[in-house]
N, C-alpha and C positions, 0 to 999 in steps of 0.2 A: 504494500500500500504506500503511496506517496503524501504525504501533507504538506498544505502551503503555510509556512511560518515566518513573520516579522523578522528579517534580517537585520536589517538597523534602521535608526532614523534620525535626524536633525529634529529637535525638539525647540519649540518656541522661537523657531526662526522669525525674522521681522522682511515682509518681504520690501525689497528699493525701487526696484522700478519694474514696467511692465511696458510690450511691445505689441501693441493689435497687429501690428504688420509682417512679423515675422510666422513662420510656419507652422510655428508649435514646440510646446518644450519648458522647460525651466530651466536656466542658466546658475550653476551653483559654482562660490567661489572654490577651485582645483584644491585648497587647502581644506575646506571642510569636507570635498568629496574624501577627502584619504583618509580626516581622520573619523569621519562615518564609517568605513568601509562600505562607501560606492563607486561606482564608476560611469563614465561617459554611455548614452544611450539606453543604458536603464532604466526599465519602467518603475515610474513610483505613483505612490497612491497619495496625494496631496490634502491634507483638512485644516480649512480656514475657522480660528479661532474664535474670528470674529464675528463669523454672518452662520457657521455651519456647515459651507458648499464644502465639498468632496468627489477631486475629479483626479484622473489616473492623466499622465503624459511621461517625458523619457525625461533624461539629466542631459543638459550639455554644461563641457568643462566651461568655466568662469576665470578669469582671471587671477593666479594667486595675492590672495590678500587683499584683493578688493572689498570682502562680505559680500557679493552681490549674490540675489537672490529676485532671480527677473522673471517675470510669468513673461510667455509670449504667446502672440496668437491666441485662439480664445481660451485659456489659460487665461490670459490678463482678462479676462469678464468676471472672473472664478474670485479676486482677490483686488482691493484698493493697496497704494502705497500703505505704509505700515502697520496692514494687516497683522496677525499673527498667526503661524503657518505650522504643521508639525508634519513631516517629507519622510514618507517611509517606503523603506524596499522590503521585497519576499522573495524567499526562496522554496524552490519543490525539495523536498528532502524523505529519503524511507524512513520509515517507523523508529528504525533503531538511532540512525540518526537525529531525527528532530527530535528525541525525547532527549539529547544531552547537548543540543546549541543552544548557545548563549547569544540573541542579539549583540549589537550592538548601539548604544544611545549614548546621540552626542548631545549634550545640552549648551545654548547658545543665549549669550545675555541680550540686550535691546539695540547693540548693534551688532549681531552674527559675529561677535567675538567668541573664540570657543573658549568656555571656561571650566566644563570636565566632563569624563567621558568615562561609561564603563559598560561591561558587558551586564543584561540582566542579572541578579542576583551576586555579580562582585561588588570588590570595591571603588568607589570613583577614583580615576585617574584624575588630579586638577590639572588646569590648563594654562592656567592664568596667572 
């Protein structure tokens, strides 16, 4: 049997800006991708803090160190500038597997500064 389980996520992300013109996607800064463990093109599952919407699109790499956090395409209908945003991946894993992974959650202050991060049920790594 296979189960679909929370791989990580970007927790209380603030999103910056947003692009109606562009294709589709979210743009996360390359430093938070890595130390979320995600990566480019990746589907994530998006939930806006603020209003409730919840909508799936892919990662594209961000600039290191910028924090941005850009909805494009209609993605940007989904979320206002400084919304608050919680970016989560999954993965398919068997049985014996997903009963011993450990997400990963990175927690981000009011400007996508990462301030610490740890697998479910460890200890926080701080960041800051």
């Amino acid at each position: 049997m296979k189960l679909q389980l929370l791989k990580s996520k970007i927790h209380n992300a603030i999103v910056t800006s947003g692009d109606l013109e562009y294709e589709g996607s979210i743009t996360i800064d390359s430093e938070l991708l890595e130390l979320a463990d995600m990566i480019p093109n990746e589907k994530v599952l998006v939930v806006n803090n603020n209003n409730g919407e919840r909508f799936e699109t892919y990662i594209i790499k961000g600039a290191p160190g910028s924090r941005e956090i850009q909805l494009n395409g209609a993605a940007a209908r989904c979320a206002l500038v400084g919304d608050e945003i919680i970016i989560m991946t999954f993965a398919v894993l068997d049985e014996e597997e997903a009963r011993n992974f450990k997400p990963m959650v990175l927690i981000v202050d009011r400007r996508n500064n990462p301030k610490r991060r740890h697998r479910i049920g460890e200890e926080d790594e701080p960041l800051s």
